[in-house]
C-alpha positions as CSV (number, residue, x, y, z in Angstrom):
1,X,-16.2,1.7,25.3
2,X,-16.7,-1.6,26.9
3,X,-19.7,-3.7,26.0
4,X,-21.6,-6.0,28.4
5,X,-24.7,-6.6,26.7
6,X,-25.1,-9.4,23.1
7,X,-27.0,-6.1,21.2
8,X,-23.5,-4.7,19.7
9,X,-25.7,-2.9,17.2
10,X,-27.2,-0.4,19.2
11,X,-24.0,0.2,21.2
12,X,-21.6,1.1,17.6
13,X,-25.3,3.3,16.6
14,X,-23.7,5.6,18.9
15,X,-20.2,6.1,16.4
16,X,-22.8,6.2,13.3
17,X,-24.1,10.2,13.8
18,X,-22.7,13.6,14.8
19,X,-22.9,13.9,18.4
20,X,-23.6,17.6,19.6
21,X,-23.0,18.2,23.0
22,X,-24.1,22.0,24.7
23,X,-22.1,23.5,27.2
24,X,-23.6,26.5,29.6
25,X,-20.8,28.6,30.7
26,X,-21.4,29.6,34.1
27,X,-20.3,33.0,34.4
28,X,-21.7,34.7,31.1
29,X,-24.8,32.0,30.6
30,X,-23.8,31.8,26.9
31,X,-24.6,28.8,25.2
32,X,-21.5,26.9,23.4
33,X,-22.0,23.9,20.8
34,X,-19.9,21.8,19.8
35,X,-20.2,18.8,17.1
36,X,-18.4,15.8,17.0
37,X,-18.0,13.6,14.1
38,X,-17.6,9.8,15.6
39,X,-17.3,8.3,12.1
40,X,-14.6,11.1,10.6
41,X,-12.2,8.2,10.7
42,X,-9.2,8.3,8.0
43,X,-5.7,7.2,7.0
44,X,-3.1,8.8,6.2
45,X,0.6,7.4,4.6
46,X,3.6,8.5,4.8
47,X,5.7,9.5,1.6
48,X,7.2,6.2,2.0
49,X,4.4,4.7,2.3
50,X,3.1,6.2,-0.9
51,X,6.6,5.1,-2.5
52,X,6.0,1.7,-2.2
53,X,2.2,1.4,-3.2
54,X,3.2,3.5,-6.7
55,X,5.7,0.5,-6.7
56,X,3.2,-1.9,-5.9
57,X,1.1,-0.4,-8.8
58,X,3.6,-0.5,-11.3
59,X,4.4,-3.3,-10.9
60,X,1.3,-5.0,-11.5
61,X,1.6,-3.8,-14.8
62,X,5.1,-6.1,-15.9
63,X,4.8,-9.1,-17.0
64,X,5.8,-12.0,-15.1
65,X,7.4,-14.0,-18.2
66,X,8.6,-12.2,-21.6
67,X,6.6,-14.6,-24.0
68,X,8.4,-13.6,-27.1
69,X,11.7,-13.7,-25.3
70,X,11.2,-17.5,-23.9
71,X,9.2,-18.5,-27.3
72,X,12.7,-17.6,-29.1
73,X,14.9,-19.9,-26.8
74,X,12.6,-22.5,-26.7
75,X,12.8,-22.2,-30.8
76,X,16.1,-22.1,-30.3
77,X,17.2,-25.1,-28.2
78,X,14.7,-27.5,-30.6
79,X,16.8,-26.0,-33.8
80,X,20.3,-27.1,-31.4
81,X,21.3,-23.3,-32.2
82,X,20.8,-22.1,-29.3
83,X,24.0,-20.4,-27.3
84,X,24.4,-19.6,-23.8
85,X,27.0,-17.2,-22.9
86,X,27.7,-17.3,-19.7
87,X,29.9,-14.0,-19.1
88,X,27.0,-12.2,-20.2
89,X,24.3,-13.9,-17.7
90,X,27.0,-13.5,-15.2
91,X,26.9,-10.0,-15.8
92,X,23.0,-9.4,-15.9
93,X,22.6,-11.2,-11.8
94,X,25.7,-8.8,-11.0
95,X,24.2,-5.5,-12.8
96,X,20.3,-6.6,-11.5
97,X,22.3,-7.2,-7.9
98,X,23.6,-3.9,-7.9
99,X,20.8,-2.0,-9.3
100,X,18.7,-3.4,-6.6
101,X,21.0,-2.9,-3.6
102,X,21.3,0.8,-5.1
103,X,17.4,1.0,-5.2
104,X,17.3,-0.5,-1.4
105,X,20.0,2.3,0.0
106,X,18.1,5.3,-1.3
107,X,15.0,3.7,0.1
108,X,16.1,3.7,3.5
């Protein structure tokens, strides 16, 4: 629909109601209605789609930072007992690496 005219309101009144529309057919004079629904509008996802907003969703739910976990450290490092191993932090990036290329593949 193209609109010339500044009074957009009236002209999208049009895609606010059912539209019924009467068709005579010409050979038996029978009277055929038909309704149209302008603003029957909707959206639909895909299962992917839907795989990632359930995602999205949980998501929300984690915490960003482990309070008790950082609290501990930080108790930790002012004592001077604290001790980092770094095989096993190596470890974690290369397990949460994998996990997440694994996650990625069966996404796709």
């Amino acid at each position: 629909m193209k609109v010339k005219s500044n009074n957009l309101q009236t002209k999208l009144t049009v895609y606010g109601t059912a539209q019924v529309q009467v068709d005579r057919s010409e050979t038996t004079g029978a009277k055929k209605t038909k309704t149209f629904f302008a603003g029957a509008d909707r959206v639909d996802f895909s299962g992917y789609g839907q795989m990632i907003a359930d995602a999205q969703r949980a998501l929300a739910f984690i915490p960003d930072v482990r309070v008790p976990l950082v609290n501990q450290i930080q108790c930790d490092l002012r004592d001077g007992s604290y001790a980092f191993d770094h095989m096993k932090s190596a470890e974690g990036m290369l397990r949460e690496s994998f996990e997440n290329q694994a996650a990625l593949m069966y996404l796709m």
